[in-house]
C-alpha positions, 0 to 999 in steps of 0.5 A: 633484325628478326625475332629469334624464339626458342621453345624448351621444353619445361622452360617455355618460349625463351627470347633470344635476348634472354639467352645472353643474361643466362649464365653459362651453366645454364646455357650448357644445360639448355645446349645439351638438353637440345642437342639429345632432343636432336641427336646433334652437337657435341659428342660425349668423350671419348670412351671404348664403346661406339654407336654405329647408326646406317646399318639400314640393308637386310644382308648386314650380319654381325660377323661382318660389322666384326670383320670391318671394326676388328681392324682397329682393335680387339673387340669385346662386344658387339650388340646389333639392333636391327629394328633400330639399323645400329649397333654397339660395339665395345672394345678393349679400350678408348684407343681402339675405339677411337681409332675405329670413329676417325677412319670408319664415320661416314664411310659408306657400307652397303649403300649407306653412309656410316655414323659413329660416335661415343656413346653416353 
């Protein structure tokens, strides 16, 4: 069986063994803390603000990320940041906003694929 090692940041090397005498709070902080590091893992719930990330073409203007994600609800707010290639975009509720995530994540806009999640 081949050794695995984890290193986390404040707690060192941690051997694989170790992980399964580690209650479950303490997994689930380490999980979470890996999973920001990474930007992967489990979304945050679901709430009425989305992060759109794969917004990397020059020609993307807000009016049209407005015309795309106002077909799933009222939008509030939208904050475009361009040198990031994302956006934040606030509706009026969760119902809308997740309405938007499950038809909009991973459709292709201007060459790119989408991702959109919760955000924290």
């Amino acid at each position: 069986m081949s050794e695995f090692y984890l290193y986390i940041i404040g707690l060192g090397n941690i051997d694989y063994n170790d992980l399964s005498t580690m209650n479950k709070g303490a997994l689930d902080q380490i999980y979470q803390n890996l999973s920001s590091l990474l930007g992967k893992g489990v979304e945050n719930k679901e709430c009425a603000v989305l992060y759109v990330k794969g917004l990397e073409d020059e020609n993307i203007k807000v009016q049209m990320l407005y015309n795309i994600f106002s077909n799933f609800g009222n939008i509030k707010k939208i904050i475009f940041i361009r040198r990031q290639a994302a956006a934040l975009i606030e509706y009026e509720n969760v119902e809308y906003a997740t309405k938007a995530k499950d038809y909009l994540n991973n459709i292709v806009f201007m060459g790119k694929p989408l991702r959109v999640i919760f955000t924290k």
